[in-house]
LOMAR-942790 format. One record per residue (C-alpha): residue in three letters; residue number from 1; y negated, z negated, x negated. Coordinates in nm, 4 decimals. Layout:
N
@resn ALA	resi NUM	Y Y	Z Z	X X
...
//
This chain:
67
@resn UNK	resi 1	Y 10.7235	Z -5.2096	X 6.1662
@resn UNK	resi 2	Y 10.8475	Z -5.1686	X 5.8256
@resn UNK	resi 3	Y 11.1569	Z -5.3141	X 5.7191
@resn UNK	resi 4	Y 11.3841	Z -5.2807	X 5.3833
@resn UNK	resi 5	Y 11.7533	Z -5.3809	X 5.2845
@resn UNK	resi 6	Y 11.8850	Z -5.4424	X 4.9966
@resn UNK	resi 7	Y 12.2063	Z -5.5557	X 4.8536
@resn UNK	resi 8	Y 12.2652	Z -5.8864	X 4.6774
@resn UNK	resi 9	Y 12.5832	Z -5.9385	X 4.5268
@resn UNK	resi 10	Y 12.8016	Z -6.0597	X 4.8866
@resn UNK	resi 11	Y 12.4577	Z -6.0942	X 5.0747
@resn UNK	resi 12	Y 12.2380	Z -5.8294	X 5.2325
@resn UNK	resi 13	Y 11.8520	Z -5.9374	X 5.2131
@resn UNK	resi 14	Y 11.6099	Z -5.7765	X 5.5042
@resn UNK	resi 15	Y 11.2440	Z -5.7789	X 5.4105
@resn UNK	resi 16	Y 11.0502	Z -5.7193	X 5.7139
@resn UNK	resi 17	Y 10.6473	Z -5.6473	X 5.6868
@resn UNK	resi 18	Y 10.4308	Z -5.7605	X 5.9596
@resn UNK	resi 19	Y 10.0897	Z -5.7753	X 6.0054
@resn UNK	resi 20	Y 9.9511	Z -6.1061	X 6.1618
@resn UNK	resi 21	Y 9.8641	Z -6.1127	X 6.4797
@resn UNK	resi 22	Y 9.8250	Z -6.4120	X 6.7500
@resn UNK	resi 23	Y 9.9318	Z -6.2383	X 6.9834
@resn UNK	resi 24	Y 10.2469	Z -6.0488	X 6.8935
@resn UNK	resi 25	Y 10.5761	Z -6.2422	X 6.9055
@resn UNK	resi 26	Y 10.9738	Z -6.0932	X 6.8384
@resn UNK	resi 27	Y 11.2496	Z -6.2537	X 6.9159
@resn UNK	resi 28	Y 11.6140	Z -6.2439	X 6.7853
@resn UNK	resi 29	Y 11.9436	Z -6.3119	X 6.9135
@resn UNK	resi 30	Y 12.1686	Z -6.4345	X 6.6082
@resn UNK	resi 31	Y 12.5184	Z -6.5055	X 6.6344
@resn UNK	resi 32	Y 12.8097	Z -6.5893	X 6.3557
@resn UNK	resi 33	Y 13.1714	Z -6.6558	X 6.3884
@resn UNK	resi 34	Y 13.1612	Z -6.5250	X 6.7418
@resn UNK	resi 35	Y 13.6034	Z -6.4866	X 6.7356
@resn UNK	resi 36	Y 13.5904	Z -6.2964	X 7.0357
@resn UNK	resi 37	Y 13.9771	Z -6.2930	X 6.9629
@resn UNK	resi 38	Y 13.9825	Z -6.6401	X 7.0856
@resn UNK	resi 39	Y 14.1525	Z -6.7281	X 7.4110
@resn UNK	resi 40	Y 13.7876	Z -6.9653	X 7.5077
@resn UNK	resi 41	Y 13.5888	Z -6.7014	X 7.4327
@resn UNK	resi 42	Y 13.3465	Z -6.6383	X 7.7368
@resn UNK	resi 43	Y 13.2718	Z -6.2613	X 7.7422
@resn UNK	resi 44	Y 13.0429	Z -6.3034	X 8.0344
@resn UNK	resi 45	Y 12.8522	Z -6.5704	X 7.8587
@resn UNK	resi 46	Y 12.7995	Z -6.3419	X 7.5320
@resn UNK	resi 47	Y 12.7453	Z -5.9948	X 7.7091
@resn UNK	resi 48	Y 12.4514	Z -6.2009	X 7.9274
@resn UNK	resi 49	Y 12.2646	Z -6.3438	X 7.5913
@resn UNK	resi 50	Y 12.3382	Z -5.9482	X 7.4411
@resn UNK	resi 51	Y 12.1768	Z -5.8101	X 7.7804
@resn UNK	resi 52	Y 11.9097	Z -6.0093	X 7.7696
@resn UNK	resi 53	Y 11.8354	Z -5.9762	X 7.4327
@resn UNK	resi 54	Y 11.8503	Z -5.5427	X 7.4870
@resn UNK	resi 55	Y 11.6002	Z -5.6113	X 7.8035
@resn UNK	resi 56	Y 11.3425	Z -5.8083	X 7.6381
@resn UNK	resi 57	Y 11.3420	Z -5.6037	X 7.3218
@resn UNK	resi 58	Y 11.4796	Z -5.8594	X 7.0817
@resn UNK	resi 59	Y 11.6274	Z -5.7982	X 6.7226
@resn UNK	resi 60	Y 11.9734	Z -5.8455	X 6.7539
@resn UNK	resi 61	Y 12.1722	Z -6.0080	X 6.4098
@resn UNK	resi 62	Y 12.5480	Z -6.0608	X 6.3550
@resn UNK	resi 63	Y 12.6779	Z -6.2520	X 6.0629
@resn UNK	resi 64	Y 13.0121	Z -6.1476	X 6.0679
@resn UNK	resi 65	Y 13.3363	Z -6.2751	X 6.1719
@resn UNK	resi 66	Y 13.3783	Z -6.1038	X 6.4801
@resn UNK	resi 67	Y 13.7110	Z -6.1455	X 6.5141
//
């Protein structure tokens, strides 16, 4: 897989080149304004989805605003 980044003004654009295939699939787990800080925050609930996602190979994405 080739991937690049680049910066764009407060962004950060990720080009990623694939070749087709029917066959190949990736997944992603994407999360923003996750506030683990908060005092609802279920840590179980987010370190099971981040497991899983590490297990089944998947691209893992954070937009920010952890806490």
């Amino acid at each position: 897989m080739n991937y690049t980044f680049e910066k764009l003004n407060d962004a950060t654009q990720i080009t990623v080149n694939l070749e087709r295939n029917k066959t190949w699939e990736q997944r992603f787990l994407i999360t923003s304004d996750v506030h683990c800080d908060n005092k609802g925050f279920q840590r179980h609930l987010f370190k099971s989805h981040a497991t899983e996602a590490v297990k089944i190979g998947a691209g893992i994405i954070d937009n920010g605003d952890y806490f």
